[in-house]
C-alpha positions in Angstrom: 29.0 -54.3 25.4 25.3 -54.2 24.0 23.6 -57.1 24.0 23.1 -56.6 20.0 27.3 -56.9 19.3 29.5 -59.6 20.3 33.2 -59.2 20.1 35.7 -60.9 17.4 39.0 -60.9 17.2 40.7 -59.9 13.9 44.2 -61.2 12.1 45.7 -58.2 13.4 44.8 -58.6 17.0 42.2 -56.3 17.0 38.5 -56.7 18.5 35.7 -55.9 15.9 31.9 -55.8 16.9 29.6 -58.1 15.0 26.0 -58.2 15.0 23.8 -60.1 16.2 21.4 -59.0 13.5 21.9 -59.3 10.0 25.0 -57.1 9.0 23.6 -56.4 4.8 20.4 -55.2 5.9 21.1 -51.3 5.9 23.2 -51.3 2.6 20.3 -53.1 0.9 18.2 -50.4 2.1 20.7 -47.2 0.8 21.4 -49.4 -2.6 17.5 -49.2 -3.6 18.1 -45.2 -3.7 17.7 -44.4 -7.7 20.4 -42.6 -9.9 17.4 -40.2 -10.4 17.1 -39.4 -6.6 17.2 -35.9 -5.6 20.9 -34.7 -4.9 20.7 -33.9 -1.6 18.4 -36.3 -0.2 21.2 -39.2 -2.1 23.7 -37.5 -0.3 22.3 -37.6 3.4 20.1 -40.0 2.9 23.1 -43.4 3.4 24.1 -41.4 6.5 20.4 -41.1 8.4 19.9 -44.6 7.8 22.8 -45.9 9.1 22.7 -44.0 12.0 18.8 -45.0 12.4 19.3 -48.6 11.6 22.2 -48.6 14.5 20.4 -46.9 16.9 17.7 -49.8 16.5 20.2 -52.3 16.7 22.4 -51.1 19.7 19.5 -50.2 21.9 17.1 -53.1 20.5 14.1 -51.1 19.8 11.2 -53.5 19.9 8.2 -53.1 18.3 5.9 -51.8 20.6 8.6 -48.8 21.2 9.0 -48.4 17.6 4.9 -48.0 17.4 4.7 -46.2 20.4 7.0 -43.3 18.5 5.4 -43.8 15.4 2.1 -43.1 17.5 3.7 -40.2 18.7 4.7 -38.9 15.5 1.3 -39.1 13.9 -0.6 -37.9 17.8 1.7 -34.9 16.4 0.2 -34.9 12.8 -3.4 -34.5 13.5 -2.9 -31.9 16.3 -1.0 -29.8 14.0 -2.9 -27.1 11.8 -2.1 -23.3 10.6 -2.3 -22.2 14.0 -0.1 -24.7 16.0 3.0 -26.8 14.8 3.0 -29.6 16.9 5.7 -31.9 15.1 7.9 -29.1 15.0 7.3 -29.0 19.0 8.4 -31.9 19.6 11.6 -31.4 17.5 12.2 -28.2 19.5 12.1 -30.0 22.9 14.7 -32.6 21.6 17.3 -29.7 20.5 16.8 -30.3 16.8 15.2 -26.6 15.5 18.0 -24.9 17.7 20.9 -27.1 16.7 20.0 -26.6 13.1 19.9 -23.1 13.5 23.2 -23.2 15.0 24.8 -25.2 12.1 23.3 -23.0 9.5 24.3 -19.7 11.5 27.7 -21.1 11.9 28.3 -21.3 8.4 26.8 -17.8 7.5 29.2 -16.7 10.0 31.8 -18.8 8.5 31.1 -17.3 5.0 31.6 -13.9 6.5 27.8 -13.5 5.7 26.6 -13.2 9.8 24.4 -11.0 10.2 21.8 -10.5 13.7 22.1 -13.8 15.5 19.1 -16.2 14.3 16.7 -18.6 16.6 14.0 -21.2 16.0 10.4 -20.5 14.2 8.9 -22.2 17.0 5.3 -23.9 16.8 2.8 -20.4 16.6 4.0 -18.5 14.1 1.1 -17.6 11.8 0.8 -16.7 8.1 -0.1 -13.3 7.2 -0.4 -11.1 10.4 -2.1 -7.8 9.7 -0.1 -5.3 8.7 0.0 -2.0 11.0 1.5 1.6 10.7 4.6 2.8 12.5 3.9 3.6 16.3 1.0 1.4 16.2 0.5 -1.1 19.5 -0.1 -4.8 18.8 -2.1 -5.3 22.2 -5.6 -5.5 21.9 -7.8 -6.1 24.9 -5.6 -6.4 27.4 -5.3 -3.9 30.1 -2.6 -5.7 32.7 0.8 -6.0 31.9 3.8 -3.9 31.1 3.4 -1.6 28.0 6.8 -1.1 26.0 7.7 0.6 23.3 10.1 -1.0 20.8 12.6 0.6 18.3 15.3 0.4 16.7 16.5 0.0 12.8 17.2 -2.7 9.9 20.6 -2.2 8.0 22.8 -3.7 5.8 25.1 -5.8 7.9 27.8 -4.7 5.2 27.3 -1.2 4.9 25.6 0.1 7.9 23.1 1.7 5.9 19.0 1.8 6.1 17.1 -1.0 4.6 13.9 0.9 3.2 10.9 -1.5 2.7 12.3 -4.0 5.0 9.4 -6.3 7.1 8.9 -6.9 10.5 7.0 -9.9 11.9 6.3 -9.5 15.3 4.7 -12.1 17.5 4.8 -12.7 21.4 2.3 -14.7 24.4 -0.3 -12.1 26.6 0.5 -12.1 30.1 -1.3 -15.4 30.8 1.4 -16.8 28.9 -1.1 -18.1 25.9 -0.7 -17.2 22.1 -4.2 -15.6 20.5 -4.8 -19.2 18.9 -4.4 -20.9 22.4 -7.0 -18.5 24.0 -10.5 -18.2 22.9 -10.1 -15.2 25.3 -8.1 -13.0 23.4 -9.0 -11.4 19.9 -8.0 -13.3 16.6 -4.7 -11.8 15.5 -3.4 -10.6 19.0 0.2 -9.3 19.6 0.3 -9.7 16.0 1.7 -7.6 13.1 3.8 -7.0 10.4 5.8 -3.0 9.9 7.1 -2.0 6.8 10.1 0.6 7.0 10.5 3.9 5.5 13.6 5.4 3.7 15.5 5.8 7.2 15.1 2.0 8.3 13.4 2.7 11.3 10.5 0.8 13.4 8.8 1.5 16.2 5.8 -0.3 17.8 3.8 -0.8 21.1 4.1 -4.0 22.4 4.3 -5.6 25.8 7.0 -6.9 28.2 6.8 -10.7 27.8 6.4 -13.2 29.9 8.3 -16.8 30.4 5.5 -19.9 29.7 5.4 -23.6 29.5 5.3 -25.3 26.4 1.7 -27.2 25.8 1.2 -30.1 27.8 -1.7 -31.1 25.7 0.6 -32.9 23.1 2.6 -35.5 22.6 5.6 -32.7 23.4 4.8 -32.3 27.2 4.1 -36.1 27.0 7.1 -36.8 26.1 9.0 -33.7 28.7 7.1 -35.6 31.4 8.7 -38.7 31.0 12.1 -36.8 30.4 11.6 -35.7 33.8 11.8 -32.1 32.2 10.8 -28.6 32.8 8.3 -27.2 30.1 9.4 -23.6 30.5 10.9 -20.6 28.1 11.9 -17.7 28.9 10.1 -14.2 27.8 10.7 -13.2 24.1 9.0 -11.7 21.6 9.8 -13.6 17.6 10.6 -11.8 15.2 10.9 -12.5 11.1 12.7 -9.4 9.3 13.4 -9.7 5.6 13.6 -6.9 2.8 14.0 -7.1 -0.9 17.4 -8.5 -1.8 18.4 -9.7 1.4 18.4 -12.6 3.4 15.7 -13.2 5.5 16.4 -13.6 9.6 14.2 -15.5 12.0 14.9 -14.6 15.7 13.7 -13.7 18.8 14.7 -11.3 21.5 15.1 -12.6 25.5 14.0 -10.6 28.4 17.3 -10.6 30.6 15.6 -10.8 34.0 13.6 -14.1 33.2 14.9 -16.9 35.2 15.2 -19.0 32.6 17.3 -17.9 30.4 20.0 -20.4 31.5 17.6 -23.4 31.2 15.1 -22.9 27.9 13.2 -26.1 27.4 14.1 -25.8 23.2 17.6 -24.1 23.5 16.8 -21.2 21.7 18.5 -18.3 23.9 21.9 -16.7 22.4 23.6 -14.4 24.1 23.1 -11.4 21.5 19.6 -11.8 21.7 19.2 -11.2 25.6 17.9 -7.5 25.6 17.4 -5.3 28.7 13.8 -3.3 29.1 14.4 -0.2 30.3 11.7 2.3 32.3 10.4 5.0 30.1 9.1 7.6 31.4 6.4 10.8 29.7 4.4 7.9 27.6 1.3 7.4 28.7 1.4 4.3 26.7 4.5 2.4 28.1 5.7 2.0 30.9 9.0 0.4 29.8 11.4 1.4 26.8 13.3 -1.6 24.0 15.9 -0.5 21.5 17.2 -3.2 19.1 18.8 -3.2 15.5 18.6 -5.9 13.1 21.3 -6.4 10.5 20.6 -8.3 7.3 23.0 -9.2 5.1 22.6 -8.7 1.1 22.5 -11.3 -1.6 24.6 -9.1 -3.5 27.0 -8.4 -1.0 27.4 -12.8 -0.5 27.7 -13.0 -4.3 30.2 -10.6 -4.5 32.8 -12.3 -1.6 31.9 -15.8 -3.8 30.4 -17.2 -0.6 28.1 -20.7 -0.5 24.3 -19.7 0.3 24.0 -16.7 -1.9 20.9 -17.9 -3.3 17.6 -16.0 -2.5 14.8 -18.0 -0.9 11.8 -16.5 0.0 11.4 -16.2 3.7 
């Protein structure tokens, strides 16, 4: 039994914990909530403060521990910028990005409104890549590494149909395992672009076979994987963020099946529909190796019409 609970025995017979610290605090907390409070945070709010408070209590957080994450949190803040997400970093190491994404693909799937498999953000996405034409190759720069060309087509996961006008955000590390903003090396923009489909819903681009890479160890996130005692280390994909007028919006990525580390991604990202295989192409003097994927988005519309929860659009 903690040290923070000590063991009473009820009329009944039966053996309550009582704290050793003072029992009202956390309802005094949840009862200064407003009756104008925002639904949602009302409703979840009683629920992370309990479970907060009793973490503090059953593991007797003192405060030096309680600055020393509060350090960590704001270490996070100021390193954190347009280019790099370092708070949300740390939240991927813990599990938090991916098992959010789980819960909120489960009840997509649940609705009957599933469409390709989703997976986290991730810290390096950036804002407004430069849009390219069809066929275009998002390397610049770099010579080494395997050349692939990627293809495939967006449709309606209901229908089957082409989604004309649907966009594809494309981001992925160089060979050195570095995204453009980590490397003053590579040029601004770098394996970087967004593709707008035609009337068929087809995409194709020239890209390169990614590479498995630690996560930053310059941040409070490898800080805090070092004292884990855990590996920094994904496994290759390149992200993806497809979305097209009247439909829901999908963030993903796509695994390289070879990479050892599928099994073992330090953020828990990797679903099994997402692992992809890269095949040798041969007669382009411009890859050396060949990707074919299809993304399915699923329509407003179509989640309207089976009365499901979520059909609201959001922007992506």
């Amino acid at each position: 039994m903690s040290n923070a609970s000590a063991a009473s025995n009820g009329v009944d017979g039966s053996t309550t914990k009582v704290s050793r610290f003072d029992p009202t605090f956390t309802d005094k907390v949840i009862k200064t909530t407003g009756p104008k409070a925002n639904p949602r945070l009302a409703q979840v709010m009683p629920s992370l403060l309990r479970h907060l408070h009793d973490f503090c209590r059953e593991n007797e957080i003192t405060v030096d521990e309680y600055m020393a994450a509060v350090n960590m949190m704001n270490e996070a803040g100021r390193m954190s910028d347009e280019k790099r997400n370092e708070g949300q970093l740390v939240t991927d190491i813990l599990g938090l990005e991916s098992l959010v994404d789980e819960i909120t693909y489960k009840l997509a799937d649940e609705a009957g409104d599933a469409p390709t498999a989703t997976a986290i953000l991730g810290p390096f996405w950036r804002q407004d890549a430069p849009r390219r034409k069809m066929g275009d190759s998002i390397v610049s720069g770099i010579k080494d590494g395997d050349h692939t060309l990627m293809h495939g087509r967006v449709l309606d996961f209901d229908t089957g149909k082409p989604i004309e006008n649907a966009e594809l955000d494309i981001w992925h590390t160089a060979p050195n395992g570095l995204y453009e903003q980590q490397d003053p090396e590579q040029p601004d923009w770098n394996l970087r672009g967004r593709f707008t489909t035609g009337p068929d819903g087809e995409y194709n681009f020239y890209c390169l076979r990614p590479t498995s890479y630690p996560i930053p160890y310059d941040g409070p996130a490898g800080k805090l994987l070092t004292l884990l005692d855990r590996h920094p280390m994904r496994p290759a994909h390149i992200h993806f963020i497809v979305s097209a007028p009247g439909y829901k919006p999908i963030v993903t990525q796509v695994f390289d099946r070879r990479d050892k580390h599928i099994e073992d991604d330090s953020v828990f990202a990797v679903k099994d529909s997402l692992v992809v295989d890269f095949e040798p192409k041969h007669g382009d003097p411009k890859a050396q190796f060949d990707l074919q994927y299809d993304f399915k988005l699923a329509s407003f519309e179509a989640a309207k019409q089976r009365g499901m929860k979520g059909a609201t659009e959001v922007a992506p």
